[in-house]
C-alpha positions as CSV (number, residue, x, y, z in Angstrom):
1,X,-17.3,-12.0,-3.5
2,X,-15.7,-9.1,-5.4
3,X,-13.4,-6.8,-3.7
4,X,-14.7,-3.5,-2.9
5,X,-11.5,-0.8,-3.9
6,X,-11.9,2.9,-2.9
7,X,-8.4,3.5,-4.5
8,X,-8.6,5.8,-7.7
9,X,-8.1,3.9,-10.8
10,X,-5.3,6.8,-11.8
11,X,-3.7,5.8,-9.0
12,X,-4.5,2.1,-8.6
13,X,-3.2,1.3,-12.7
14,X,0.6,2.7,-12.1
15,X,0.8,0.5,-8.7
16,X,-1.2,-2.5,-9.8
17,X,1.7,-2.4,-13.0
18,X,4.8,-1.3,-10.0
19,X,3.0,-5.4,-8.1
20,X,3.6,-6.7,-11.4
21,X,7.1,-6.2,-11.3
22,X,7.5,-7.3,-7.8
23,X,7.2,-4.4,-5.9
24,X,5.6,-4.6,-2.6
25,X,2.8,-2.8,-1.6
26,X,2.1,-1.7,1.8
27,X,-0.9,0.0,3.5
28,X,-0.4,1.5,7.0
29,X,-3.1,0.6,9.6
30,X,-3.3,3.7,11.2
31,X,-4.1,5.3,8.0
32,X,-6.6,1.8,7.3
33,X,-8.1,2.7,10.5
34,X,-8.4,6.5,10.2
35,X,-10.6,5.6,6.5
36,X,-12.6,3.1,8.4
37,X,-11.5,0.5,5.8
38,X,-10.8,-3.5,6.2
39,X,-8.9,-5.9,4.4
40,X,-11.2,-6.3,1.6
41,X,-10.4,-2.5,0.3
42,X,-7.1,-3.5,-0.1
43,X,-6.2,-4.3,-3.6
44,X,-5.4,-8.4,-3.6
45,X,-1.7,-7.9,-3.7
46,X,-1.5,-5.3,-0.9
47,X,-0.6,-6.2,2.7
48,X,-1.4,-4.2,5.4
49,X,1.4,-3.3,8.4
50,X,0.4,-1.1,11.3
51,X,2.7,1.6,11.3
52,X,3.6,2.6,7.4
53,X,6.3,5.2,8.8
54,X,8.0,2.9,10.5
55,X,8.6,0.4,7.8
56,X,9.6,3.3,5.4
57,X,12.1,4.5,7.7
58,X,13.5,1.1,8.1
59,X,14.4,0.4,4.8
60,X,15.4,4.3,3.8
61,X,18.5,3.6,6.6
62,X,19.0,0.2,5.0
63,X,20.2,2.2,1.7
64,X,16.7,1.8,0.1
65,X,14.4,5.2,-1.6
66,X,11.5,6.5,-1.1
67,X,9.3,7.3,-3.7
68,X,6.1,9.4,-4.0
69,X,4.1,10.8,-6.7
């Protein structure tokens, strides 16, 4: 079965090309929740973690950016 996506395709091309390069992607439960989505709106390369905040933080005081557009 196909997976059902509710991502914009203006959004979903630049981070479907970002997964390509080995970038991980990262959705935040809470905000999973809060869209009453599963899994399976996900994109296939996209892992979900339950606090997105929390893992941002994380890695911006191990020296890595954050990035938004």
């Amino acid at each position: 079965m196909a997976r059902t996506c509710p991502v914009a395709q203006e959004i979903r091309e630049p981070v479907v090309s970002l997964a390509c390069y080995g970038v991980a992607v990262r959705a935040c439960g809470n905000t999973i929740k809060s869209l009453h989505w599963t899994g399976k709106n996900l994109l296939k390369f996209a892992s979900a973690v339950p606090l997105g905040v929390d893992g941002r933080m994380k890695r911006q005081e191990d020296g890595f950016a954050y990035v938004s557009w």
